[in-house]
C-alpha positions as CSV (number, residue, x, y, z in Angstrom):
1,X,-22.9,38.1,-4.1
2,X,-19.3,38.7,-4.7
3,X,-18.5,36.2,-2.4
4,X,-21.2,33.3,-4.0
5,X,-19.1,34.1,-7.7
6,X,-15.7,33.8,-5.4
7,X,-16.7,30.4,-3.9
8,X,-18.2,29.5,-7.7
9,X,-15.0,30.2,-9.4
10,X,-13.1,28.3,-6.5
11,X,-15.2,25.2,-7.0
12,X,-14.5,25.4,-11.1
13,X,-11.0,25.6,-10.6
14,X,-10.5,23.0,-8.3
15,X,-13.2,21.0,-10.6
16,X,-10.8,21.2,-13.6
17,X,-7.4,20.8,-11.4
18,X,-8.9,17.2,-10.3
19,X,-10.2,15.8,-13.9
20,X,-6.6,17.3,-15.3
21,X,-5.1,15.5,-12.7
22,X,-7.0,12.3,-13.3
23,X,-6.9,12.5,-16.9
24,X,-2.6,12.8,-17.0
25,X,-3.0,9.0,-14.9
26,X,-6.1,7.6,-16.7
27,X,-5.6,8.5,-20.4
28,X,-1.9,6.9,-20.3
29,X,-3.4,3.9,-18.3
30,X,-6.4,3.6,-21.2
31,X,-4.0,4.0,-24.2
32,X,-2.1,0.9,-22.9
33,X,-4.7,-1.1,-22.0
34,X,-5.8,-0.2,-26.0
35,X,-2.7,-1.2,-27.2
36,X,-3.0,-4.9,-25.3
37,X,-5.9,-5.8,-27.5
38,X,-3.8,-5.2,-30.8
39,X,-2.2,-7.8,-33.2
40,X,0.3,-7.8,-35.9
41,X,-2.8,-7.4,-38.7
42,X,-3.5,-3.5,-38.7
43,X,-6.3,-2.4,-36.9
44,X,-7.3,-5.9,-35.8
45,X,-8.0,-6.9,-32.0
46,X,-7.8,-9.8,-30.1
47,X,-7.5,-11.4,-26.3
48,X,-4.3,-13.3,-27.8
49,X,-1.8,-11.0,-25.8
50,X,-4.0,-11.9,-22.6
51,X,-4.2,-15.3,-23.4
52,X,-0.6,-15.4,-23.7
53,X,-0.5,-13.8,-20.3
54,X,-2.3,-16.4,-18.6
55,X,-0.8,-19.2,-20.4
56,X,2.6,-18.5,-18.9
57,X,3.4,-21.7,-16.2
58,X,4.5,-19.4,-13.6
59,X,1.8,-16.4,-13.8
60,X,0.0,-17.6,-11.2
61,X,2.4,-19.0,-9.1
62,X,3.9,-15.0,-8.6
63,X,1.1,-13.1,-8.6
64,X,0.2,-15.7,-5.3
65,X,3.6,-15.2,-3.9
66,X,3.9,-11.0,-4.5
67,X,0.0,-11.6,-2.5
68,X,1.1,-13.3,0.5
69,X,4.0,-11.5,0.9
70,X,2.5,-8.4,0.9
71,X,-0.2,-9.6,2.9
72,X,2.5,-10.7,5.7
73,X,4.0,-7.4,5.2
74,X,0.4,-5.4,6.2
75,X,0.4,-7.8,9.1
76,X,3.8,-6.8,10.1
77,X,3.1,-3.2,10.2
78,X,0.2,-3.1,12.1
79,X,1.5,-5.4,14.7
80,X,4.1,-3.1,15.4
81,X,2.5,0.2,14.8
82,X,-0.6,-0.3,16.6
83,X,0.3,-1.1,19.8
84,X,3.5,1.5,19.7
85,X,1.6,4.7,18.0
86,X,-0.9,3.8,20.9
87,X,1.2,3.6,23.8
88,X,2.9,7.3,22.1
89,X,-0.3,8.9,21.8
90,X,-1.5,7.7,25.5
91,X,1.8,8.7,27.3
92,X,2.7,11.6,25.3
93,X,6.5,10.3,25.1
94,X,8.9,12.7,24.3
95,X,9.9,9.7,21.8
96,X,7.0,10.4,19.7
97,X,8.7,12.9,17.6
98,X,11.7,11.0,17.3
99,X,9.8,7.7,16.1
100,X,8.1,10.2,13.2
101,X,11.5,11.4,12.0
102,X,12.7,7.8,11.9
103,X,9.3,6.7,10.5
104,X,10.5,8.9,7.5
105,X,14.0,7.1,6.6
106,X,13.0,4.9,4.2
107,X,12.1,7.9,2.2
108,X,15.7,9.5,2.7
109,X,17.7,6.3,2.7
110,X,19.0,5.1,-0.8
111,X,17.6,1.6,-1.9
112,X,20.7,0.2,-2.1
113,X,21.8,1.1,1.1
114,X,18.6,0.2,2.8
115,X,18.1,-3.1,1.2
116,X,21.5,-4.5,2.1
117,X,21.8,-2.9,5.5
118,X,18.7,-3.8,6.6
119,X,19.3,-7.2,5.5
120,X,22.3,-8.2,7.4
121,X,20.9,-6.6,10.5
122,X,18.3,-9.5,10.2
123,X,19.6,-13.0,11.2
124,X,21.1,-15.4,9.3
125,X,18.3,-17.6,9.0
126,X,15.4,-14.9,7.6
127,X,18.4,-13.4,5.4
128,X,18.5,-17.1,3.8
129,X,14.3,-16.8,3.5
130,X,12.0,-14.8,1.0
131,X,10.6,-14.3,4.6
132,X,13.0,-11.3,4.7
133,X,10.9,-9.2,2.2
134,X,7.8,-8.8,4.3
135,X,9.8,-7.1,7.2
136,X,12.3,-4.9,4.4
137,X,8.4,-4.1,2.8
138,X,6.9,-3.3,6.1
139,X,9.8,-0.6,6.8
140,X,9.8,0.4,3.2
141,X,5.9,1.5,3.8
142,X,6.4,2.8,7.0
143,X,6.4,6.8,6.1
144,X,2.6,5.8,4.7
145,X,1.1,3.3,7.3
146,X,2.5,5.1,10.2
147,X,1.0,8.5,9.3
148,X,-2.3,6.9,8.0
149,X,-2.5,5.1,11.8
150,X,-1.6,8.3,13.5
151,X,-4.4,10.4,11.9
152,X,-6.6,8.1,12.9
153,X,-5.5,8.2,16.7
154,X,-5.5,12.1,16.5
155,X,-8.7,12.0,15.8
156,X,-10.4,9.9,18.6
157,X,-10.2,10.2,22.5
158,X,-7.5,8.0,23.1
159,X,-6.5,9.0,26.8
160,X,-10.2,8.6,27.7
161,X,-11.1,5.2,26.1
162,X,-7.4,4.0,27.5
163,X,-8.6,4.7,31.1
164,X,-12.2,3.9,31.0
165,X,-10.8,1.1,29.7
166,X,-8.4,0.1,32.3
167,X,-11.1,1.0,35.1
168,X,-13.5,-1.6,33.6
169,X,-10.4,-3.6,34.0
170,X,-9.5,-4.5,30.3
171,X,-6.1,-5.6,30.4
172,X,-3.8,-4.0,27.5
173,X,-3.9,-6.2,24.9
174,X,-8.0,-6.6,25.4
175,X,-7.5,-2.4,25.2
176,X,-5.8,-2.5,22.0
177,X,-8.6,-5.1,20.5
178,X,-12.0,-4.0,21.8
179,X,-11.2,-0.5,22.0
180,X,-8.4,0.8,19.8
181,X,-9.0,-1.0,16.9
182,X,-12.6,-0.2,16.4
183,X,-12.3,3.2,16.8
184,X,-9.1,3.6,14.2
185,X,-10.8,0.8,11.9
186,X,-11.0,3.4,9.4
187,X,-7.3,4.3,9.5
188,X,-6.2,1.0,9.8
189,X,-7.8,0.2,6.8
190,X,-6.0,3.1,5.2
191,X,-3.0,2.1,6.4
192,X,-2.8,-1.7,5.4
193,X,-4.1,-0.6,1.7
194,X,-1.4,1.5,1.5
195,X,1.2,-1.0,2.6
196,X,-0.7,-3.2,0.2
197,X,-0.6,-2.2,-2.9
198,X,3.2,-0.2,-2.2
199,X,5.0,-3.6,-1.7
200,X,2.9,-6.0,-4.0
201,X,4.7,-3.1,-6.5
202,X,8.5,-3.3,-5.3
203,X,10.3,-4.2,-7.8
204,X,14.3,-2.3,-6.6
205,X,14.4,-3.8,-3.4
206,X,13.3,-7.2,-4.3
207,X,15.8,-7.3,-7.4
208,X,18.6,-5.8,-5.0
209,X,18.1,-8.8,-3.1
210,X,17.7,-11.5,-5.9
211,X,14.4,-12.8,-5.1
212,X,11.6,-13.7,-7.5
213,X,7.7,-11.9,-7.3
214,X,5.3,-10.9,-9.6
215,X,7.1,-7.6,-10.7
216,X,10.9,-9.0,-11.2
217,X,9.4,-11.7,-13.0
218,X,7.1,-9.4,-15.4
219,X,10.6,-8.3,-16.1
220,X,12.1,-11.5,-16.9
221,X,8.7,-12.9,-19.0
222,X,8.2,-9.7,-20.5
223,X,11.6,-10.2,-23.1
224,X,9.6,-12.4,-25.0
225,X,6.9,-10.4,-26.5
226,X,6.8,-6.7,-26.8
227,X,2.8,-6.4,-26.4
228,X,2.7,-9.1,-23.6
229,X,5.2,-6.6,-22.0
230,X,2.7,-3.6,-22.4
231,X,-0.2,-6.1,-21.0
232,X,1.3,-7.7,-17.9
233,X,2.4,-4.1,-17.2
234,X,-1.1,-3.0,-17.5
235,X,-2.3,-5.9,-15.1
236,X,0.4,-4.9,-12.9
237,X,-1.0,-1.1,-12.5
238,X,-4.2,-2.4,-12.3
239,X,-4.0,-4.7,-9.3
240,X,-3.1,-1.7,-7.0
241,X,-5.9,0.1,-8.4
242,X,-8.4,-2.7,-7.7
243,X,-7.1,-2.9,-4.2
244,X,-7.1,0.4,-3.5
245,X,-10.6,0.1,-4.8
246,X,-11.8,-2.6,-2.5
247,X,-10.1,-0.8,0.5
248,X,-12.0,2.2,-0.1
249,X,-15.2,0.5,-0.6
250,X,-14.8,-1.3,2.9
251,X,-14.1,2.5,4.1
252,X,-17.2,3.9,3.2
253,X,-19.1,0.7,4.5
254,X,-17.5,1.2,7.7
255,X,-18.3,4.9,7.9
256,X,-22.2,4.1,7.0
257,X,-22.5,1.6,10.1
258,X,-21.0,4.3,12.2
259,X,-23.3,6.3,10.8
C-alpha cells in the first residue's frame, strides 16, 4: 500500500511539474498571439496586423530562403554524421570520445568568434555565398543532431547488421542505405528536426555575417509597426513548433509500422 500512495504522489508531482512547465511556454505564447488580433479601437479585433504581414513584398521571399537553407543545413549534417558516428560506433575508435567533446564547441565557443573563424576557414568562393550559412548552421546544431544520431545507434546492433551486411556482400555505402538508415530512422528524424527548426531561428550568426533570412529581416520590417512586430514574432515561434510537430508525427508513424 505505502508503496501504491508513493508511486501516486510521484505521478502527481511529476503531473503538475509538466503542465507548470508547459504553461510558463504556452501562456506567454497565447498572450501574444492575443495581442496580434488587437487594433487601435479598444477592445476591437481584427486580421489587419496579419494582413499587414502577408502584404509585405519580401515575406515570402525569406521565409523560402530561411527554408532552404535550413533544409541544406539538415542535409549537411546527416551527410557527415551518418556515415562518421557509424564508422565510430562499428570500430570503437578511440576518436569517438574526442569527436563528442568537439561535437560540443559550438556550445562553448562565443558567436562571434565562431562565426568569423569559421568563416574564413571556408574558401573564398562559399565565404562570398549565403551558401556559407548552411555549413556555419550545420556546426552550430551539431551538440543536438550528433547526440540525437548517437542514441539512436546505441540503441540497435550495429556491429552485427555491419557484418551480416558485409557477408551478404553490401558494399559500404549500400550498408549505410539499406541497413543503417532504416534502423536509426527514428533518430535521424530527431536529429534533422532538431537541426531544423534550430537554424531556421538563427538570428546572431546570420547578422554577424550580414546576410538576410526570415529572422534578420523580421528585425528590419518589424520597425514599422509595433503590433506587426508582436505578430511576425509570433509566426516566427510558431513555425518551429509546427515542425517540430510534423517531425514528431512522422516519429510515431514510423514507430507504429515497426510495430
Amino acid at each position: 500500500m505505502e508503496v501504491s500512495v508513493n508511486t501516486f504522489t510521484g505521478k502527481r508531482i511529476l503531473f503538475f511539474t509538466t503542465a507548470i512547465y508547459f504553461a510558463l511556454i504556452f501562456i506567454p505564447l497565447i498572450s501574444a498571439t492575443e495581442y496580434t488580433f488587437k487594433t487601435s479601437v479598444k477592445g476591437s479585433y481584427s486580421w489587419n496586423n496579419y494582413r499587414w504581414v502577408f502584404e509585405q513584398s519580401e515575406f515570402t521571399h525569406y521565409v523560402l530562403r530561411s527554408f532552404w537553407i535550413a533544409g541544406l543545413s539538415v542535409i549537411v549534417s546527416l551527410l557527415i554524421l551518418i556515415p562518421l558516428q557509424t564508422w565510430l560506433a562499428i570500430s570503437q575508435s578511440k576518436w569517438r570520445s574526442f569527436v563528442e567533446v568537439v561535437s560540443l564547441f559550438p556550445l562553448i565557443i562565443p558567436v562571434v568568434a565562431f562565426a568569423i573563424g569559421a568563416q574564413v576557414a571556408m574558401p573564398l568562393f562559399v565565404q562570398d555565398s549565403v551558401l556559407e550559412l548552411p555549413f556555419l548552421y550545420a556546426m552550430l546544431s551539431l551538440p543536438y543532431t550528433y547526440r540525437a544520431i548517437d542514441i539512436g545507434l546505441s540503441a540497435i546492433p550495429i556491429k552485427t547488421l555491419y557484418e551480416a551486411s558485409m557477408i551478404s556482400g553490401a558494399t559500404w555505402p549500400k550498408t549505410i542505405l539499406r541497413v543503417i538508415l532504416p534502423n536509426t530512422r527514428t533518430a535521424v528524424l530527431a536529429s534533422s528536426a532538431l537541426g531544423f527548426a534550430l537554424c531556421i531561428g538563427e538570428f546572431t550568426l546570420t547578422s554577424l555575417l550580414h546576410w538576410d533570412t526570415f529572422p534578420t529581416w523580421i528585425n528590419d520590417v518589424s520597425q514599422d509597426s509595433v503590433l506587426g512586430a508582436i505578430t511576425l514574432s509570433v509566426i516566427s515561434l510558431l513555425i518551429p513548433i509546427v515542425i517540430i510537430a510534423l517531425f514528431a508525427f512522422l516519429l510515431t508513424k514510423g514507430k507504429e509500422k515497426n510495430e
